[in-house]
N, C-alpha and C positions, 0 to 999 in steps of 0.2 A: 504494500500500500504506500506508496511514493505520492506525497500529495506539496506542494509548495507553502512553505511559510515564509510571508514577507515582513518583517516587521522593523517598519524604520525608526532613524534617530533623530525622534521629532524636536529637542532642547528647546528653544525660545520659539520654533515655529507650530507650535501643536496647536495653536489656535486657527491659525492659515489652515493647517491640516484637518482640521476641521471641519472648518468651510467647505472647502474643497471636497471633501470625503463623501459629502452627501450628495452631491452631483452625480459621482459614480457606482454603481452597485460593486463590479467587480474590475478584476482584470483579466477576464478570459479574452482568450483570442476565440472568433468564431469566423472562420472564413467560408461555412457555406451559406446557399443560396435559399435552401427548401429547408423545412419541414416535413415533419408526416402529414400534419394537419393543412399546408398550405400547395402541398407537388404539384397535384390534379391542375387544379385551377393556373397557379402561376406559372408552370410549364405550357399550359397550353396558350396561355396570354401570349410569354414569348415565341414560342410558336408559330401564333398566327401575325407576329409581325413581319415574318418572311414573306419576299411575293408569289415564293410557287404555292406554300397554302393557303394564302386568299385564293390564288386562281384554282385549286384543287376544289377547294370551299364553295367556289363559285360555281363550277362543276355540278358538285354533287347538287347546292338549291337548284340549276338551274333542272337537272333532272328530273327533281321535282315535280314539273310544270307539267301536267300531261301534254300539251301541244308541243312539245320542243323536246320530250323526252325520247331519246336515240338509243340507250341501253339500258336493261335493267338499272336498279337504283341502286342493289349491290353492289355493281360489277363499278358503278362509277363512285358508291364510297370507299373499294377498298385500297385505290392505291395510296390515298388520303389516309385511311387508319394503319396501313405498312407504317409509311411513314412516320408519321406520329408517335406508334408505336415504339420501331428503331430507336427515334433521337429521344423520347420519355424514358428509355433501357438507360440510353448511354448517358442522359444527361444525372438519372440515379445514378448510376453507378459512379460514374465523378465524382456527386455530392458526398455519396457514402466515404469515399476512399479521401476524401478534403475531412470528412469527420471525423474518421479515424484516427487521422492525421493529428488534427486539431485537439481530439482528447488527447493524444499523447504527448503532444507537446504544452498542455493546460494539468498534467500529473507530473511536469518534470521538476525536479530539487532545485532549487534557487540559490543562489550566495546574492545578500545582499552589503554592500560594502557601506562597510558603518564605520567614523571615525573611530 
């Protein structure tokens, strides 16, 4: 159980440090992007600001349309949920491997240099 203790040498500034202290909760480092609670939604935001999946997107409603409809409505959602798919894989998998990351670099042993 390797966990960091920082504890400075506040002398005459412990009131500054005070101040200050309550601005920040902690000192973790958190370099990703998602949550569990948040992936869905925010992956597919970024997403759709690419222009091949609007025009995927636009595909699929426009198929919708019975007068304009050229293929089943399958066949024209799926190259759209490949995709989607694929980069929601990869783009987890990143976050996960940034978290990991991140927890271990947020359990490592600290020297703090104190006069």
């Amino acid at each position: 159980s390797k966990h960091r203790t920082v504890i400075p040498c506040l002398g005459h500034f412990k009131e500054e440090y005070e101040k200050v202290s309550k601005l920040y909760m902690n000192n973790r480092i958190r370099t990703t992007k998602y949550t569990i609670l948040n992936f869905i939604p925010r992956n597919l935001f970024e997403q759709f600001h690419r222009v091949a999946n609007l025009y995927f997107l636009f595909l699929v409603v426009l198929n919708w349309v019975p007068m304009v409809e050229a293929f089943k409505k399958e066949i024209t959602m799926l190259p759209l949920v490949v995709v989607l798919t694929i980069i929601a894989v990869k783009d987890g998998l990143e976050d996960y491997s940034k978290y990991k990351m991140d927890k271990q670099i947020n359990n490592l042993l600290t020297k703090v240099y104190s006069r």
